[in-house]
N, C-alpha and C positions, 0 to 999 in steps of 0.2 A: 384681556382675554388671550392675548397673541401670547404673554406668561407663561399663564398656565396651562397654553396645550403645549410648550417647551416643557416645562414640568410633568405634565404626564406622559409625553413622549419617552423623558428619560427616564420615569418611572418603569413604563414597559421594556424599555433596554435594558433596565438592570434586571426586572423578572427573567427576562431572555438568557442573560445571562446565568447568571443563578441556574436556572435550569439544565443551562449546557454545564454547568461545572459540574453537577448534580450527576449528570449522567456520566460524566467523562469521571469523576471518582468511583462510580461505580462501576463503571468497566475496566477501572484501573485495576479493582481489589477482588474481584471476581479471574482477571487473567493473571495474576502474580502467582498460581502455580504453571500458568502456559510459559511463562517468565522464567521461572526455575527449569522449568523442562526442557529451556531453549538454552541458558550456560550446563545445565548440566550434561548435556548433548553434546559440547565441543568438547575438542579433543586435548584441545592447549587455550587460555586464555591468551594467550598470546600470539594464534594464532585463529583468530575468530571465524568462524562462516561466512558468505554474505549474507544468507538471510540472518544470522544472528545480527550482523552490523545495522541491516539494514532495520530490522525491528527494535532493535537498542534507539536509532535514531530520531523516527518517526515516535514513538514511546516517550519519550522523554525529551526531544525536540517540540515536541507538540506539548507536555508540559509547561516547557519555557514560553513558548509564543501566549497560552494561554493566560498563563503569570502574570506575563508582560501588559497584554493586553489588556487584562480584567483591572489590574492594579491600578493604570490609567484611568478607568471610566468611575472607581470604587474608589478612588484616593482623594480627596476634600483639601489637598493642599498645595497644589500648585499654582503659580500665577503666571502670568504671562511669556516672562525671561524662564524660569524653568522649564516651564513645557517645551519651548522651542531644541530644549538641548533632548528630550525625550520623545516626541512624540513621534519620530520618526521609525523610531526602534521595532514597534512591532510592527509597521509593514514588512519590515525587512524581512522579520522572521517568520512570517506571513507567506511571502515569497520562497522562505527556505524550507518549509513544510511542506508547499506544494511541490517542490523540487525533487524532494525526497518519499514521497506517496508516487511520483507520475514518475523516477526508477523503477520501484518497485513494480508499478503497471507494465515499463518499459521490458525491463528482464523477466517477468512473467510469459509478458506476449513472447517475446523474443525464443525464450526455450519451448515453448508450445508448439510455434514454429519450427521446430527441431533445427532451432540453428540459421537458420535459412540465412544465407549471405546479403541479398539483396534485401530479406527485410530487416537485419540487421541495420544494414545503413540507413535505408528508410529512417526504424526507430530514432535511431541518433540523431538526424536532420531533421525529422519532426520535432523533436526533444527540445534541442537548443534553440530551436525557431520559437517554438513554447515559450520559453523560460527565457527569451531576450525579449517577447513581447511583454509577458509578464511581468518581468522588471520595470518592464518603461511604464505600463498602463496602471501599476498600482503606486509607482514612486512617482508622478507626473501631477504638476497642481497641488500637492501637498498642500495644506495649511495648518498648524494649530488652532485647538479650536477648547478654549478655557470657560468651564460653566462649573459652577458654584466650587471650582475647587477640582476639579477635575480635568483632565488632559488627554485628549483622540485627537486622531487624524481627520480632518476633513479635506471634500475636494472641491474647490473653488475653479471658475469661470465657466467660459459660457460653454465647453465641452468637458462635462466630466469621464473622464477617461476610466476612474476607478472599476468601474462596472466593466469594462471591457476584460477585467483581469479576469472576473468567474465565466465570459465568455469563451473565452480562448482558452480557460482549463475545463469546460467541457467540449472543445472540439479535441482537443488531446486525450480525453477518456475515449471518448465518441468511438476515434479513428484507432487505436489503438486497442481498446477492448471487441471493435466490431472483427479486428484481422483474428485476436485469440478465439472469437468466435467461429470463427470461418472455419480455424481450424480445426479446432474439437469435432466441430460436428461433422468434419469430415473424416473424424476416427472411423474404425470398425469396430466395435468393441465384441469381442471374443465370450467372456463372460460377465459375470454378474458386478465382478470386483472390478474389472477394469471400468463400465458402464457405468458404476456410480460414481467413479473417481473422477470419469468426463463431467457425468452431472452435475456434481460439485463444485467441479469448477467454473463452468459454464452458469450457474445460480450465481457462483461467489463474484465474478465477474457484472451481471446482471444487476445483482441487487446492489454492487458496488454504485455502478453507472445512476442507479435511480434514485437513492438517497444522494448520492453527490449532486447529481443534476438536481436536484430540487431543493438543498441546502444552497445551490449556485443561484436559482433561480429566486429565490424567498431576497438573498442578499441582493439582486438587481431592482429586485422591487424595492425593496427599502432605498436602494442608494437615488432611484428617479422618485420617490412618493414623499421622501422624508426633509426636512430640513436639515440643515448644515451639521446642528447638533447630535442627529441620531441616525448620521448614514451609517454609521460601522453598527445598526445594534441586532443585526446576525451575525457578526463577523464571526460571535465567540462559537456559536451553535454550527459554522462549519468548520473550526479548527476541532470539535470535539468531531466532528461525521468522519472527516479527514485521517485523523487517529484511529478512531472508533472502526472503520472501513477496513484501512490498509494496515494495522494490525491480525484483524480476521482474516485475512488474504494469509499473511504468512504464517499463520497460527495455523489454521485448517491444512494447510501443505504441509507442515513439518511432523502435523496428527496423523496425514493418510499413508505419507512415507513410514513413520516410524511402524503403524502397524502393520503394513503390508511385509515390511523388512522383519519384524519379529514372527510374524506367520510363519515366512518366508527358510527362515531361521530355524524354527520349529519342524519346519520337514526336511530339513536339511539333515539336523540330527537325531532324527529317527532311522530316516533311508539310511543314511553313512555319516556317522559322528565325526568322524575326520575331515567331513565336507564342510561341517561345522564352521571354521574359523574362513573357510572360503565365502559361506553364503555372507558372514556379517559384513561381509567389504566389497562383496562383488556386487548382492543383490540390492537396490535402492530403488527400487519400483520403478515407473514411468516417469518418477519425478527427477532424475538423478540418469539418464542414458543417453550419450551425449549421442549428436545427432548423425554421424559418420563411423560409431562404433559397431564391428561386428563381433561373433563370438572370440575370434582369437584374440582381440586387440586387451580383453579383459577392460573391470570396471574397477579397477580394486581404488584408484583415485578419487571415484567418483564421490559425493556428498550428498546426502538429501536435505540435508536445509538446504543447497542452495539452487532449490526451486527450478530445478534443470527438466526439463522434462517432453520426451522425445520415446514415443511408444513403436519408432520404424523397429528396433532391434529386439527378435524376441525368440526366446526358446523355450517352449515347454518344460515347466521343473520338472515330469517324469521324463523326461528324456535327458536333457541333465543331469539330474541325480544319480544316473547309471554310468556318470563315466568323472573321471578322477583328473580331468584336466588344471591345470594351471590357475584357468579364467575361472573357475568354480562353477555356480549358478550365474546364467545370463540373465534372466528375468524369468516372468511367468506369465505372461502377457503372450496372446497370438500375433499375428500378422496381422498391419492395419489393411486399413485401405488405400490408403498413399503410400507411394513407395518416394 
């Protein structure tokens, strides 16, 4: 008897899986024009954005992990000596996904905050505190674990630590998406277009937290309910949320900037066509205004892929548009409420 619930234990892990793959190829082939629109967007392949980097990474970092992963649990031919040289692999890359989705969170927050020096440091110290805990708690107790031909990671004795990794990466969503919250909402938002871009965010952020927490929370349960053979069988279904999340994060940013900037654009060269080749470099929405700049300092460096986004600096485009300075357009955003 004690068999066959090992047998359909792994039966439902493989369904499990199957499903996350299911999904995760289908958000693969649904974003592959977001995908084009993000190289096509840079200026030099050679010299990439960070959000392009950063979506390159997690995209196709998180392919690998998944690969890796799934190919272990799906493969019918390893034995004992093999596995040991393999099953270590994708925790690693398990740990490198998360690394690279909780950037992503971290420079988020970070420019939301316009900058801000102390949460700056903050971010960074929480970060590497993260990701040295999470090192230890998901490589810790290791064992290979060989059923019918197949090779995972299990964790052995009497403290499994594994589960403490989805704990500690929801206190770093937690604490980090609760500061970009604080700050949004302590926007003013002037009109209609700036308002829905806080709410956007402030959702994007949210809904981030909730699916992740609860893809964290599903894998704690398995790893205390389950036997040795079937702790990992969410694992696959939060590397696809992982992906699936913190793609949307940078996709939705590089959507609101590119529109706002063609708007933007558009009335540029109407008022004065010669302002023209000013608006496509100076103006970059809320997402792209660094957090000490004023109108003289101009934006023409500035980037809107890279998720910068600081609403303190603002000038009316009709009052802009009337004068022929250097800086071009400053933005078109009011005056928050934080100064």
């Amino acid at each position: 008897m004690k068999e066959l619930g090992v047998i359909d234990n792994q039966a439902t892990e493989k369904y499990l899986r199957i499903a996350s793959i299911s999904i995760a190829l289908y958000d693969y082939i649904i974003t592959l024009p977001a995908e084009w629109r993000f190289y096509r967007s840079q200026s030099s392949f050679s010299r990439l954005r960070l959000a392009c980097i950063l979506f390159v990474l997690i995209r196709y970092g998180s392919i690998i992990v998944m690969t890796l992963s799934n190919y272990g649990v799906f493969s019918t031919g390893f034995t004992r000596e093999t596995c040991k040289n393999y099953y270590m692999i994708a925790p690693v890359f398990k740990v490198i996904q998360t690394m690279i989705s909780q950037v992503i969170l971290g420079v988020r927050t970070f420019n939301i905050a316009r900058r801000d020096r102390q949460i700056g440091i903050a971010l960074v110290v929480l970060y590497f505190v993260s990701v040295a805990l999470e090192w230890f708690t998901n490589m810790f107790n290791r064992i290979p674990v060989v059923v019918n031909g197949n090779c995972t990671p299990g964790n052995s004795g009497r403290i499994l630590s594994a589960w403490f990794f989805y704990t500690v990466a929801m206190l770093y969503d937690l604490a980090v998406l609760t500061i970009s919250t604080v700050y949004l909402l302590r926007y003013n938002p002037l009109n209609s277009r700036l308002e829905r871009l806080v709410r956007v965010l402030i959702y994007d952020g949210i809904g981030y937290f909730v699916v992740l927490t609860g893809s964290n929370i599903l894998n704690i349960i398995l790893y205390h309910t389950s036997d040795i053979q079937t702790q990992a069988a969410g694992a696959s279904i939060g590397f696809a949320v992982i992906w699936i999340m913190s793609q949307r994060i940078l996709i939705h940013l590089r959507e609101l900037s590119e529109t706002e900037t063609r708007r933007l654009e558009n009335i540029a060269a109407i008022r004065s066509p010669q302002n023209a080749r000013h608006a496509a470099s100076a103006i970059r929405s809320p997402l792209t205004a660094k957090s000490h700049t004023d109108p003289e300092s101009g934006l023409n460096d500035a980037h809107t892929d890279d998720m910068e986004l600081d609403i303190r600096t603002c000038v009316k485009p009709t009052v802009t548009l009337d004068h022929s300075d250097e800086c071009g357009l400053s933005s078109s955003w009011g005056v928050p409420l934080v100064k």
